[in-house]
C-alpha positions, 0 to 999 in steps of 0.5 A: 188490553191492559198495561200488564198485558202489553208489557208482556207481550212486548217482552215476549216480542223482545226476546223473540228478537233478540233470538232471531237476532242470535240465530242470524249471527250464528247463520251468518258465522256459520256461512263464513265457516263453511265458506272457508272450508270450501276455499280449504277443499279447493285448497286440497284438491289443488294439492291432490292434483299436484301430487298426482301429475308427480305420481303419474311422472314419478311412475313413467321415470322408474318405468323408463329406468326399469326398462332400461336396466332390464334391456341392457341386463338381459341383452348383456346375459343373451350375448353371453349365452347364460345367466345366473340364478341370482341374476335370472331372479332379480330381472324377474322381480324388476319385470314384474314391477316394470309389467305393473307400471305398465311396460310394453312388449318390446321387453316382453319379448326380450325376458321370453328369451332371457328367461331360456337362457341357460344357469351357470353358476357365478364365478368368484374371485378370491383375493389373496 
């Protein structure tokens, strides 16, 4: 082998180095990188979980309300022995929002018989 020769070829192992040495920064930058996003999805999935257990409470506190303002609206109207029609419509939006959170059938039975009840018209008082 001649001068000429071994100076290419040592040229040519230099810059094989040098990429080598490039491609392995770049390895190690993109394992920092994916390193931190990994740490950023733990991050989001502890929010996630967070937000879920407020949901699940959330949802068993408007399910209580409902429940209770279902309970003391219609038992109140069955005393009575009548309803109204705005009344009768309103309790049937809230059992339906209540039955889709998962209500039971204590105040199942209780709209059954609500919903028997007969319509009166809703007095009005005039103020002079």
């Amino acid at each position: 082998m001649n001068w000429g020769e071994v100076t290419g070829l040592l040229t040519a192992v230099g810059a094989l180095l040098g990429i080598g040495h490039k491609i392995i920064s770049e390895l190690q930058t993109n394992s920092q990188k994916n390193n931190q996003i990994m740490e950023d999805l733990a991050e989001v999935k502890s929010g996630v979980s967070e937000i879920q257990e407020v949901a699940i409470l959330n949802t068993s506190g408007i399910k209580t309300l409902h429940s209770y303002r279902l309970a003391h609206d219609m038992k109140a109207d069955i005393l009575r022995g009548y309803t109204t029609l705005d009344r009768k419509q309103e309790m049937a939006k809230i059992f339906e929002s209540y039955k889709k959170l998962g209500g039971n059938g204590e105040i199942e039975l209780l709209y059954r018989e609500f919903v028997e009840l007969p319509l009166k018209e809703e007095e009005v008082y005039e103020t002079k």
